[in-house]
C-alpha positions as CSV (number, residue, x, y, z in Angstrom):
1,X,-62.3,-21.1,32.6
2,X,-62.1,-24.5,33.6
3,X,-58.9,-24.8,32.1
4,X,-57.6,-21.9,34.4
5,X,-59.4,-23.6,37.4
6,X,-57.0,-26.6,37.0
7,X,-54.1,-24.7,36.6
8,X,-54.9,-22.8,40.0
9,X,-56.0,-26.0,41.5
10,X,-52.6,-27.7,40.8
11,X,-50.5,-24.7,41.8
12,X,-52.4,-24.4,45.0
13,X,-51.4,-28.2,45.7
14,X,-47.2,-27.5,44.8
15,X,-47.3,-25.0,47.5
16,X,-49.0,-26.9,50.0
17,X,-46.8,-29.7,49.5
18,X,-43.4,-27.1,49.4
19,X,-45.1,-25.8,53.0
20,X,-45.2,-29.7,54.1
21,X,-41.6,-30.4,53.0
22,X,-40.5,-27.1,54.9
23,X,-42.2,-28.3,57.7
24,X,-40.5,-31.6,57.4
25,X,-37.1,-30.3,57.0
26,X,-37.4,-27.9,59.9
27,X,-38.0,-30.4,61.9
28,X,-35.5,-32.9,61.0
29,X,-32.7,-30.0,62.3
30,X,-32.7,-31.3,65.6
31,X,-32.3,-34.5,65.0
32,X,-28.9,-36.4,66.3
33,X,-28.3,-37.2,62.1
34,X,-28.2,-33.1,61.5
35,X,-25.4,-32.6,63.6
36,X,-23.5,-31.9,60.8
37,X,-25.6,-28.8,59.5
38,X,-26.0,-27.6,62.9
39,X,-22.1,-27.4,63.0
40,X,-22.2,-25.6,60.0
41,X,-24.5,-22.6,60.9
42,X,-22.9,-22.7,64.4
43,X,-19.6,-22.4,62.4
44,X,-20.9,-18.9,60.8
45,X,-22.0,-17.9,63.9
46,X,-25.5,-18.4,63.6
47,X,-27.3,-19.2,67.2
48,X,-30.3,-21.6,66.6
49,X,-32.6,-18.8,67.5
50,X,-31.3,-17.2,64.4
51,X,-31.5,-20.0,62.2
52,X,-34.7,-20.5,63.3
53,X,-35.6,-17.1,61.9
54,X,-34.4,-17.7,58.5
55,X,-36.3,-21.4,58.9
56,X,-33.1,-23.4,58.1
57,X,-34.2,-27.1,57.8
58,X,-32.4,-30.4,56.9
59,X,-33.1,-33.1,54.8
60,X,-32.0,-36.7,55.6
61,X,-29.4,-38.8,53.6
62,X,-32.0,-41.8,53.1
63,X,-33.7,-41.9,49.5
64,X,-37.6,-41.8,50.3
65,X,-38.1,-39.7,53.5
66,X,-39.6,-36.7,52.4
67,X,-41.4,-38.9,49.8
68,X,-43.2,-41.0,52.5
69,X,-43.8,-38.6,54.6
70,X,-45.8,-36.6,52.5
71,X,-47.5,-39.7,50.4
72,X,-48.6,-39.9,54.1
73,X,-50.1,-36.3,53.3
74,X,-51.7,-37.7,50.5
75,X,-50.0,-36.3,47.7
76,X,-49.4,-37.8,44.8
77,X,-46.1,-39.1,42.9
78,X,-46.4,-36.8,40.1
79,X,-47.3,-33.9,42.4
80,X,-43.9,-34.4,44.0
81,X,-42.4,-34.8,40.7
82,X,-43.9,-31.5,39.2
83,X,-43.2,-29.5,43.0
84,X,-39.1,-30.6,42.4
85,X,-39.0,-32.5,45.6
86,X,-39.0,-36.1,43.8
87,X,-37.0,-37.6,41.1
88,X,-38.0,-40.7,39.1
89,X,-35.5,-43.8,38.9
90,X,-35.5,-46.6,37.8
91,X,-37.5,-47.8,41.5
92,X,-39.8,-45.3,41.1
93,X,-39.4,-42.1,42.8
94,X,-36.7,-40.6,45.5
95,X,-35.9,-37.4,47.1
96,X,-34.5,-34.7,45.2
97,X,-32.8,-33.3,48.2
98,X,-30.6,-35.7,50.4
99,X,-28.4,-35.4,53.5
100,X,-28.1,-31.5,53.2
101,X,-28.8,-27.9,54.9
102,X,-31.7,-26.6,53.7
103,X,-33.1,-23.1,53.0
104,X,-37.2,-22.0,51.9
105,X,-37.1,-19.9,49.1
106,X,-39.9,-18.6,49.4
107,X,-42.1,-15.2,46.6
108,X,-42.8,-12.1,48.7
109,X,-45.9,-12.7,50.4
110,X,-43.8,-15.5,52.4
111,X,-45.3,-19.0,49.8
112,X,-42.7,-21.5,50.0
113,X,-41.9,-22.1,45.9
114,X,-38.6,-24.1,46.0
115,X,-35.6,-25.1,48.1
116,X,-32.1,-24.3,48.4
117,X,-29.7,-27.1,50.1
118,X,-26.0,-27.2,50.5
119,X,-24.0,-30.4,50.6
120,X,-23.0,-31.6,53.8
121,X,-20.9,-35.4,53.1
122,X,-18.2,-36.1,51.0
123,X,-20.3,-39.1,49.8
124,X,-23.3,-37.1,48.5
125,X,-24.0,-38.7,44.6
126,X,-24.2,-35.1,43.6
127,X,-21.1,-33.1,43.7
128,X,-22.3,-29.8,43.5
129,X,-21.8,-27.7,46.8
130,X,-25.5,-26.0,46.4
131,X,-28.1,-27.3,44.4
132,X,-31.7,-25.8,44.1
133,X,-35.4,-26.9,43.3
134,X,-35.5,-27.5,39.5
135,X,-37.6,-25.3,37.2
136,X,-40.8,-25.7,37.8
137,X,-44.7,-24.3,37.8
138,X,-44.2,-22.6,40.8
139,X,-40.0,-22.4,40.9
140,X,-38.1,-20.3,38.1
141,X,-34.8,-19.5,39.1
142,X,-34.6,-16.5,37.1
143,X,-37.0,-15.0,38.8
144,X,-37.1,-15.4,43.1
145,X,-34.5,-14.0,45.0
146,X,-33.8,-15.9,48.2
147,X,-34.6,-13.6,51.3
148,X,-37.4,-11.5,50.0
149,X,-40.3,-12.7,52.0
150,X,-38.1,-11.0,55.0
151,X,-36.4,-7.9,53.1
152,X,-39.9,-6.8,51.2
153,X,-41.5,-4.2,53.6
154,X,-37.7,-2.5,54.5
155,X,-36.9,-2.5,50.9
156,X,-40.2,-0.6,49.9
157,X,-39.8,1.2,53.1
158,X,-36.0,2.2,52.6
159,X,-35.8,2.3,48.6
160,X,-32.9,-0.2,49.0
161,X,-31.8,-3.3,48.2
162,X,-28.4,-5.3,48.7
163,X,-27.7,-8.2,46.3
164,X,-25.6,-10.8,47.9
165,X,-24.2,-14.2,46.6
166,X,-25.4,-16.5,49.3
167,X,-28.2,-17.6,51.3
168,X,-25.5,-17.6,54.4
169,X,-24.5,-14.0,53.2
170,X,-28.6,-12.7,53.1
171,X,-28.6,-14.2,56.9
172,X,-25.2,-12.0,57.6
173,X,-26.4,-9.1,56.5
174,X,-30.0,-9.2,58.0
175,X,-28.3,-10.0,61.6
176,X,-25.6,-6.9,60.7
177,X,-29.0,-4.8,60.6
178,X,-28.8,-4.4,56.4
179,X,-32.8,-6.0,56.0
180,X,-33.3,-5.1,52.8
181,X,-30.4,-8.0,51.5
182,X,-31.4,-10.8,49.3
183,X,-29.9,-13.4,47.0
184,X,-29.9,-15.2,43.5
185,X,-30.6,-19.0,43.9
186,X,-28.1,-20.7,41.5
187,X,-27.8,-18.4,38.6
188,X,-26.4,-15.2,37.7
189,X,-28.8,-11.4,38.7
190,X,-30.9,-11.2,35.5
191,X,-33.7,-9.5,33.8
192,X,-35.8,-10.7,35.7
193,X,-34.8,-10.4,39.0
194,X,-34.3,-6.8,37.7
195,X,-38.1,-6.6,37.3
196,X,-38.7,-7.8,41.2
197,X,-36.5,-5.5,42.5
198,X,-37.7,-2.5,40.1
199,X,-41.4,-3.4,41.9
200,X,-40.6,-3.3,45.3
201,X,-38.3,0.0,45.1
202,X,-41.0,1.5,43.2
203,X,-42.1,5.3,44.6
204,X,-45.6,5.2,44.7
205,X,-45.7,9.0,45.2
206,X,-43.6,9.5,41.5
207,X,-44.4,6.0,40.0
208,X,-41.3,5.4,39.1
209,X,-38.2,4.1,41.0
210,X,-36.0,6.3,40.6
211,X,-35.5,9.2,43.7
212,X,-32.3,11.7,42.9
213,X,-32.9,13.5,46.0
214,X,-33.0,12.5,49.9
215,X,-35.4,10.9,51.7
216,X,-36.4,10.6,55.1
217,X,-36.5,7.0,56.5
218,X,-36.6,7.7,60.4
219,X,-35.5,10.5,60.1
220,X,-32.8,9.6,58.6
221,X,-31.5,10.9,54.4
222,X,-31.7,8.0,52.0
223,X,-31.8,8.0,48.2
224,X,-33.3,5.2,46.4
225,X,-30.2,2.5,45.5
226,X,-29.5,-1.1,44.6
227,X,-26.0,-2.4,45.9
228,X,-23.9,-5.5,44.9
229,X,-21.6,-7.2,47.0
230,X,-18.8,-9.1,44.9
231,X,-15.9,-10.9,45.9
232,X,-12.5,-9.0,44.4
233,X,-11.1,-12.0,42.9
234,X,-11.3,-12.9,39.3
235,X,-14.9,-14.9,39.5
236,X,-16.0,-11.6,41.3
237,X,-14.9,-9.3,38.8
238,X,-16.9,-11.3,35.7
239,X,-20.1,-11.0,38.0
240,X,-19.8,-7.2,38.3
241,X,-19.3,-7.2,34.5
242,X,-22.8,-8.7,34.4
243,X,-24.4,-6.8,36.3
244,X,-22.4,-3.6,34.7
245,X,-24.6,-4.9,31.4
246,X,-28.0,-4.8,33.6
247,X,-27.6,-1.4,35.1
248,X,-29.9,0.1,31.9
249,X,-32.6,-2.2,33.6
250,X,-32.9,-0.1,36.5
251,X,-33.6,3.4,36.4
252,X,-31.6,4.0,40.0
253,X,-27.8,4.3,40.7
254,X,-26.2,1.0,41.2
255,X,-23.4,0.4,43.4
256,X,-20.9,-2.1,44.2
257,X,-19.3,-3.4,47.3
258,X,-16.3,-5.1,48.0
259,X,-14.6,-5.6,50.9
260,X,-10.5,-5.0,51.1
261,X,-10.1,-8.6,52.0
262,X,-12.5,-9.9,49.3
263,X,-14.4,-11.7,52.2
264,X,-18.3,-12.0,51.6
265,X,-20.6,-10.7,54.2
266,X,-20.6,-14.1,56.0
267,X,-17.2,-14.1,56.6
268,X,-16.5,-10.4,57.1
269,X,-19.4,-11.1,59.9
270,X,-17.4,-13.7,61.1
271,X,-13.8,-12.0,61.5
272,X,-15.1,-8.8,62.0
273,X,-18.4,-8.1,63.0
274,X,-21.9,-6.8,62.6
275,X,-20.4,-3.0,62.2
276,X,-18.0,-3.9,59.4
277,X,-20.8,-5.7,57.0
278,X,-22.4,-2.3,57.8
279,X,-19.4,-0.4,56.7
280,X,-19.5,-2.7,53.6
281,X,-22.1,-1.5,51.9
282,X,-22.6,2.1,53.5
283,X,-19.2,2.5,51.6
284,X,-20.1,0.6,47.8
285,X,-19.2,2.5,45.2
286,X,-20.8,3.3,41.8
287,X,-20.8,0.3,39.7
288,X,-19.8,2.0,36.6
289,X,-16.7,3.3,38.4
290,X,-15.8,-0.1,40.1
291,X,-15.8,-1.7,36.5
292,X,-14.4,1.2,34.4
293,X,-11.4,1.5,37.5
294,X,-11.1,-2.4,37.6
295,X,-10.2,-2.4,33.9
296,X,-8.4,-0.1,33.7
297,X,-6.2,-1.2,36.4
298,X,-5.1,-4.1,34.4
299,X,-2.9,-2.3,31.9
300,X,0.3,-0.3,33.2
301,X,-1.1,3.2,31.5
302,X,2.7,4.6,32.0
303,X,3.3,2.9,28.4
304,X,2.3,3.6,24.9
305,X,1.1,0.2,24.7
306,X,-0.7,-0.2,27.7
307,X,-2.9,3.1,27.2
308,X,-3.5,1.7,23.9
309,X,-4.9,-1.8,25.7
310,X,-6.7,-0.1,28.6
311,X,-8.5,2.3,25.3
312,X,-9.5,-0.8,23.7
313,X,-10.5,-2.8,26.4
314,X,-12.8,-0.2,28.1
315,X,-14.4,1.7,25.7
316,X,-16.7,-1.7,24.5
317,X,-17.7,-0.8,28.7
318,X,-18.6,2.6,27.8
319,X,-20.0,2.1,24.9
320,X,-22.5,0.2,26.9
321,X,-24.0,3.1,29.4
322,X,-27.0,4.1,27.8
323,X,-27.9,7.0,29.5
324,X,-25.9,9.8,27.2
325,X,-25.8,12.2,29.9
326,X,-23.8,9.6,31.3
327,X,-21.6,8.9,29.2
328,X,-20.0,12.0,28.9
329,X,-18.9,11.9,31.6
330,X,-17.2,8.4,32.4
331,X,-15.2,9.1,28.7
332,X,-13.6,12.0,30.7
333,X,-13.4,9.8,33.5
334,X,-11.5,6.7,32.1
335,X,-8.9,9.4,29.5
336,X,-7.9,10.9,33.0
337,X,-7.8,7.3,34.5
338,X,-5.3,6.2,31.4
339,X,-3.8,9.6,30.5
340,X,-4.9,9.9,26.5
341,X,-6.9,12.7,24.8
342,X,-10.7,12.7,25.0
343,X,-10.7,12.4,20.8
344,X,-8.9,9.2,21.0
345,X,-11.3,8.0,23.7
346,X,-14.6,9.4,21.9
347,X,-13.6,7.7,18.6
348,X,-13.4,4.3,20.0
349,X,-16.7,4.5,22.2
350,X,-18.7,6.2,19.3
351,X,-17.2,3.2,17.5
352,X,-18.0,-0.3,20.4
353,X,-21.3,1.4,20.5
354,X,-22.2,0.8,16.7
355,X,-21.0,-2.4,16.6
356,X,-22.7,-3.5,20.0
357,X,-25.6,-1.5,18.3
358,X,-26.5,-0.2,21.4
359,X,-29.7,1.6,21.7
360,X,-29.9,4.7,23.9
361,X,-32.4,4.9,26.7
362,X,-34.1,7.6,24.8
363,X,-34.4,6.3,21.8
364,X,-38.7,5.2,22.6
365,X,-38.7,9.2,22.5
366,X,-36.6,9.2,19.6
367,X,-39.0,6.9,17.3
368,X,-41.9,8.7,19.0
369,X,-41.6,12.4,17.0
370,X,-45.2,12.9,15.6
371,X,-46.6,14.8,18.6
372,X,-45.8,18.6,18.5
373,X,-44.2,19.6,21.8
374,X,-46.0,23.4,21.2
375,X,-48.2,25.1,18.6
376,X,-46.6,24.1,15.3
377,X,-48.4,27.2,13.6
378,X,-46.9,29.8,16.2
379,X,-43.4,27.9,16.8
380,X,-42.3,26.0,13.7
381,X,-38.8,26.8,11.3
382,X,-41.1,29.6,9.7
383,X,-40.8,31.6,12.9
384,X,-37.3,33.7,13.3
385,X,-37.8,33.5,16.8
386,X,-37.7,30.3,16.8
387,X,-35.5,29.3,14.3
388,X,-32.8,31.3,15.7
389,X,-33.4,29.6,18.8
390,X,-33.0,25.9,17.1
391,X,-29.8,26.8,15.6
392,X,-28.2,27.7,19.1
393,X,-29.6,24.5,20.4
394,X,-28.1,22.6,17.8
395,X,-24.9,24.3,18.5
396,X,-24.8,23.8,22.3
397,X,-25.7,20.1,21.0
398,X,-22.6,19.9,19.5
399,X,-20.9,20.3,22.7
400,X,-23.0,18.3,24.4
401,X,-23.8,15.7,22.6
402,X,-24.3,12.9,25.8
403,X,-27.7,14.0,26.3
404,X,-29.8,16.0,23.3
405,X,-31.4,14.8,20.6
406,X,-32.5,18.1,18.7
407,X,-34.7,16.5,16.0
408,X,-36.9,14.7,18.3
409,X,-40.6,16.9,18.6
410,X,-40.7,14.8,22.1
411,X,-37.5,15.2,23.5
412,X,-37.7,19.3,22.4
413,X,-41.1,19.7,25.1
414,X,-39.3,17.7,27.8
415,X,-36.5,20.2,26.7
416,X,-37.9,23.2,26.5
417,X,-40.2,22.8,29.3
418,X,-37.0,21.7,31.7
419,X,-35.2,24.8,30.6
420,X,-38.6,27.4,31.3
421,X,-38.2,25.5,34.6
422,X,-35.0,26.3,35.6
423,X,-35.0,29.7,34.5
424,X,-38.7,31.3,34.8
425,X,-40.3,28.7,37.0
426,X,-42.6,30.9,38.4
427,X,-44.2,30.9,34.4
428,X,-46.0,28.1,35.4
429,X,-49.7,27.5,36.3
430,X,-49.3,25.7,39.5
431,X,-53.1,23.8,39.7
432,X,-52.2,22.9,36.3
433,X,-48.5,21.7,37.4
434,X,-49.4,19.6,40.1
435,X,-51.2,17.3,37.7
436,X,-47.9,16.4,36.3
437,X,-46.0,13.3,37.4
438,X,-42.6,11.4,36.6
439,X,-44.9,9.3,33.9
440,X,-45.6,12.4,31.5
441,X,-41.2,12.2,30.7
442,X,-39.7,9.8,28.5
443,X,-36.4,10.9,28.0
444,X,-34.2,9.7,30.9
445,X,-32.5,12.7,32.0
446,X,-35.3,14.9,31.9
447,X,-37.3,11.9,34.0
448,X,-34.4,12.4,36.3
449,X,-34.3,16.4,36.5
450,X,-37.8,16.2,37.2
451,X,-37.3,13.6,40.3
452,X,-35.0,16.2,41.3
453,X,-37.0,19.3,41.3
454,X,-39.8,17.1,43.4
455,X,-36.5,16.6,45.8
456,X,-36.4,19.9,46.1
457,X,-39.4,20.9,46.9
458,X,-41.2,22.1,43.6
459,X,-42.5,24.8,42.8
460,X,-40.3,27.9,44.7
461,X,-42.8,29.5,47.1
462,X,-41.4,32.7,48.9
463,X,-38.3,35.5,47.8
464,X,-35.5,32.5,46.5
465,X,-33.7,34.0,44.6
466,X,-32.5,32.5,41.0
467,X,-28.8,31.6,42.3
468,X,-30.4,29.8,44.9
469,X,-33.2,28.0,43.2
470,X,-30.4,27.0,40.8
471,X,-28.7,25.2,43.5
472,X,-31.2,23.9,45.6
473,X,-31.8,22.0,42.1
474,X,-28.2,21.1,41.4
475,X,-27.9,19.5,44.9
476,X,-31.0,17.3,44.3
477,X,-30.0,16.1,41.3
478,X,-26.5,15.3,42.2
479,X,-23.1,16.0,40.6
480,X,-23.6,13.9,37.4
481,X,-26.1,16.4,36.4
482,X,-24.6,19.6,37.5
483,X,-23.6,20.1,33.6
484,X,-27.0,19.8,32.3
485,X,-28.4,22.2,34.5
486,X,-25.5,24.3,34.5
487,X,-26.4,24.4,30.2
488,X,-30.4,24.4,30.3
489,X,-30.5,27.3,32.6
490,X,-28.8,29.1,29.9
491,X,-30.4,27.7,27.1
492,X,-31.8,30.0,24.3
493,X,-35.9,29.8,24.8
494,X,-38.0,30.5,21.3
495,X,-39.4,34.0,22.5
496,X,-38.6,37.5,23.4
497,X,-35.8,38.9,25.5
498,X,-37.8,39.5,28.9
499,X,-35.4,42.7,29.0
500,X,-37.8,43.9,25.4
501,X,-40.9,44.0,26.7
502,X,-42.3,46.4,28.0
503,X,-44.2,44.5,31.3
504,X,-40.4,43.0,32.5
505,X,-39.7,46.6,32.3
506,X,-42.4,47.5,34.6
507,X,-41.6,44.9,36.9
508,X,-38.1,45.4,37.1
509,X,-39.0,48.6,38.0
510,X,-41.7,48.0,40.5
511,X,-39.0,45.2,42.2
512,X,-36.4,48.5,42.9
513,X,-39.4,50.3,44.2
514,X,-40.7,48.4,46.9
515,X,-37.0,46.7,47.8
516,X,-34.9,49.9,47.4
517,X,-32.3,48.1,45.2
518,X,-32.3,45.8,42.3
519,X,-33.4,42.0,43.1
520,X,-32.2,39.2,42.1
521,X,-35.2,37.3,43.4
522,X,-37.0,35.1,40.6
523,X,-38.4,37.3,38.0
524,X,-42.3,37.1,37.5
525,X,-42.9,35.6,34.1
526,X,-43.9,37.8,31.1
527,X,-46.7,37.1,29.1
528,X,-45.4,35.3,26.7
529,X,-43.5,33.0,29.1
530,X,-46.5,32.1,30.9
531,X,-48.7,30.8,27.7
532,X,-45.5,28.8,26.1
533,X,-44.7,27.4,29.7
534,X,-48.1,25.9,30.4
535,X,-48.7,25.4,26.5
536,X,-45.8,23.0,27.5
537,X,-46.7,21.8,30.2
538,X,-50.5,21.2,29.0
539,X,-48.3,19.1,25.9
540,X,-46.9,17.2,28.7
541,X,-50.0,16.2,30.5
542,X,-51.5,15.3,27.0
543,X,-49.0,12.7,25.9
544,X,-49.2,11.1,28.8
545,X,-52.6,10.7,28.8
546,X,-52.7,9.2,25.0
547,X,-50.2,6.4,26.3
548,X,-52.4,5.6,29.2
549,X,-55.3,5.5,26.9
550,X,-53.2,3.8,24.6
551,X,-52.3,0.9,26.7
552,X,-55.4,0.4,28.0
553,X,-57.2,0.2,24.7
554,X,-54.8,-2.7,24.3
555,X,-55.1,-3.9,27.3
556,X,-59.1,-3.4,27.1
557,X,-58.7,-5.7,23.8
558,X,-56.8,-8.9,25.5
559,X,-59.8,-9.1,28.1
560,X,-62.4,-12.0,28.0
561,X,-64.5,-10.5,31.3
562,X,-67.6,-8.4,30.2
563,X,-67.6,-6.5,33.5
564,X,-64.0,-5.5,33.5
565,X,-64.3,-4.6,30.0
566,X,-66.7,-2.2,31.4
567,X,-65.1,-0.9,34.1
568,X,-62.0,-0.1,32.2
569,X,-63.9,0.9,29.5
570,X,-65.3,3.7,32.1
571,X,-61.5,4.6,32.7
572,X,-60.7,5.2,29.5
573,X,-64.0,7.5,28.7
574,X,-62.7,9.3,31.8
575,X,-59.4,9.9,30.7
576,X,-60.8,11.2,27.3
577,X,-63.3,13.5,28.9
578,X,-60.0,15.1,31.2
579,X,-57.8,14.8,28.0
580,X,-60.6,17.1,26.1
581,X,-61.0,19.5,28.8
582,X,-56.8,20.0,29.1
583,X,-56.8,20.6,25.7
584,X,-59.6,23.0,25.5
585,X,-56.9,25.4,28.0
586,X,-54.7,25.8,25.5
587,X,-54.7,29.6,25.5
């Protein structure tokens, strides 16, 4: 405790000396020796009112300013030391940053945690063009983004965010009107970065970040996105490459924009104007296309030779899309692209991805096969029904191999259920359904149908009739899925033909009563659809109450508080008691 006490203590005292160094730096832009750095944000045609805003600061060539300044503040050598803003030398200590532009970078509720500073003078001892506070308690440049003190509430707000390469570029594209655009500080967009942005985009409604269908934003349609801006040449290229390998971190489309000149945002601000940085990244393009496309391009494909190249130099990049449903389709994509048969393609992806030993997105559901998605005694291999229906599964898997995993009990529910849903959604129970949330799926594309068919509205209310129900869903969900819907609506389901029992009969009947001529509105559920729909759904709602229990028992087992044992103790007896009485529905 005391420990912890210390710790907070000295992290309190890195960011009050961080605020005073801003404070110093700020006001050391007006002074006759910052005339350089003025120049330069006057050069990118930023007004001092607008540098202002993004708290531009500069810090003087001599070697112990900021150092006596704030040993006037009464801190402490080694609390300089350990906030980055000293160095020790062989006379003691001097100032990390010296006769250059400065920029805060600051965490998300605005707490200066380190600085960014580009050279000014061809005499500066360090040669590097930008340098940034070293690692420290309070500074990790894998983890802050420059810019998203100012970006966080239009990036929670909007469901966007725009990855630049510059703080200059972050200033751009907020003047342009894009205020949801941050930056790296010195290293390339990682993991963690990944993990801020996944927070803040984050749909409180779904809890998950991932929206396929429109939004409103001011009354305006937006869809939950992350775009990179990249210059086109060569260095440009290699980051899009990165960040081609992170796109399995984030469970939303990624995007890439480039502009036609290869200018950054800065510059294309510069020559061209607010409008065309807006055009920039209204008009990105999906970062698996802009990387498959960019390869591609490379090779002249008219050639024996070069399709061979272009096969063996993209398939290692499809190999690495771990979303099957996916990858599917960018195979077809690319064999088009080159001109080869899919075979050829498929055989060299199937083979990059076992030596990259890349591991679907599904494959937590994949491990996780112990929990029966229905009642094992009523729908197991002993049941023709059933059985029959596996088989044409298995055979439509064939086919379709990008995105189902037949012998996974987990992945069959999410199956199943998804396929009851598209064809007989009115089986469901719909106090029962509104329980269930984007957390009760694991498998990725199902987590992504499901987004969709919140996008659309849920549950049909009204006389929609299946054709239309079918496309309202499609459109949510977007074009990439239209294939898995087009199947799953289709599927085979383990029970009766509705057209051999003897209530569908009735109903058809009673439908061509009242309406004069046959419907095709949605059918009513039979019987039997009804209790394996909600036997589905109450499966759904079950597992994901075991991994909420689950995680807090672990959770519940890390703490040291007595009281918050308590309290989540109380949350877990709670989720038991509404775990016991879901389970006791089970007709």
């Amino acid at each position: 405790n005391n420990d912890s006490q210390a710790r907070g203590s000295k992290r309190a005292r890195l960011l009050e000396a961080n605020e005073e160094a801003q404070k110093f730096f700020v006001s050391n832009l007006g002074t006759k020796e910052a005339a350089p750095a003025r120049e330069l944000l006057a050069g990118r045609n930023f007004t001092p009112q607008q540098s202002a805003r993004f708290s531009c600061g500069y810090a003087p060539k001599g070697w112990d300013n900021l150092v006596r300044y704030l040993a006037n503040k009464g801190f402490t050598r080694q609390e300089l030391l350990d906030a980055g803003l000293a160095r020790l030398g062989q006379r003691g200590i001097y100032d990390y940053f010296r006769g250059r532009l400065t920029w805060p970078i600051r965490d998300s509720t605005g707490r200066t945690l380190g600085f960014g500073a580009r050279k000014l003078y061809d005499d500066d001892s360090i040669s590097a063009k930008y340098i940034n506070t070293p690692d420290t308690a309070l500074y990790r440049k894998t983890q802050v983004l420059y810019g998203i003190d100012l970006a966080k509430a239009n990036i929670v707000k909007k469901r966007q965010v725009v990855i630049v390469e510059g703080y200059t570029d972050v200033m751009a594209c907020h003047l342009a009107g894009i205020d949801t655009a941050v930056a790296t500080c010195g290293t390339a967009f990682g993991v963690e970065h990944a993990k801020i942005v996944r927070r803040l985009i984050a749909d409180d409604s779904l809890g998950a970040i991932q929206l396929v269908g429109p939004l409103k934003v001011d009354g305006q349609s937006v869809s939950s996105r992350i775009v990179f801006t990249f210059d086109g040449d060569a260095a440009g290229q290699k980051a899009a490459l990165h960040a081609f390998g992170l796109d399995s971190a984030f469970l939303t489309q990624t995007f890439v924009a480039v502009a036609d000149n290869n200018l950054d945002p800065c510059d294309l601000r510069i020559q061209r104007g607010d409008d065309a940085v807006r055009s920039l990244v209204a008009h990105a393009s999906p970062l698996y296309d802009f990387v498959i496309d960019t390869v591609i391009n490379r090779f002249e494909t008219s050639y024996t030779t070069g399709q061979m190249g272009a096969i063996k130099a993209v398939a290692p990049l499809i190999a690495q899309i771990r979303d099957r449903s996916l990858l599917d389709l960018y195979m077809r994509k690319a064999v088009r692209s080159i001109g080869v048969d899919l075979a050829v393609m498929r055989n060299e992806v199937e083979s990059a991805r076992r030596r990259l030993k890349v591991r679907d997105d599904d494959a937590y559901a994949q491990k996780h096969n112990v929990i029966p998605p229905f009642g094992q005694q009523i729908h197991d291999d002993r049941n023709a029904g059933f059985k029959a229906s596996r088989m044409g599964i298995i055979k439509s898997s064939a086919k379709n191999q990008h995105y189902y995993r037949v012998d996974d009990a987990v992945f069959m529910c999410e199956q199943q259920f998804m396929a009851l849903l598209l064809q007989v959604p009115l089986a469901f129970d719909e106090k029962l359904f509104a329980q269930l949330t984007l957390n009760n799926f694991i498998t990725p594309v199902f987590r992504t149908l499901f987004q969709a068919f919140v996008a659309a509205g849920g549950l049909p209310v009204g006389n929609v009739s299946q054709g239309l129900w079918l496309h309202m869903m499609t459109k949510a969900a977007g074009p990439l899925l239209e294939s898995v819907i087009t199947e799953l609506s289709v599927m085979p389901l383990p029970l009766p033909s509705p057209a051999d029992t003897l209530e569908d009969t009735g109903n058809r009947q009673n439908q061509q009563v009242s309406n004069g001529s046959p419907s095709d509105f949605l059918r009513k559920a039979t019987s039997a659809e009804s209790k394996y729909a909600n036997e589905l759904l109450i499966r759904l709602l079950d597992i994901g109450y075991m991994r909420r229990i689950g995680a807090a028992r672990v959770r519940m087992a890390k703490l040291k508080d007595g009281q918050e044992k308590l309290e989540l103790l109380g949350k877990i007896t709670s989720m038991e008691a509404a775990r016991k009485n879901l389970q006791s529905q089970i007709m």
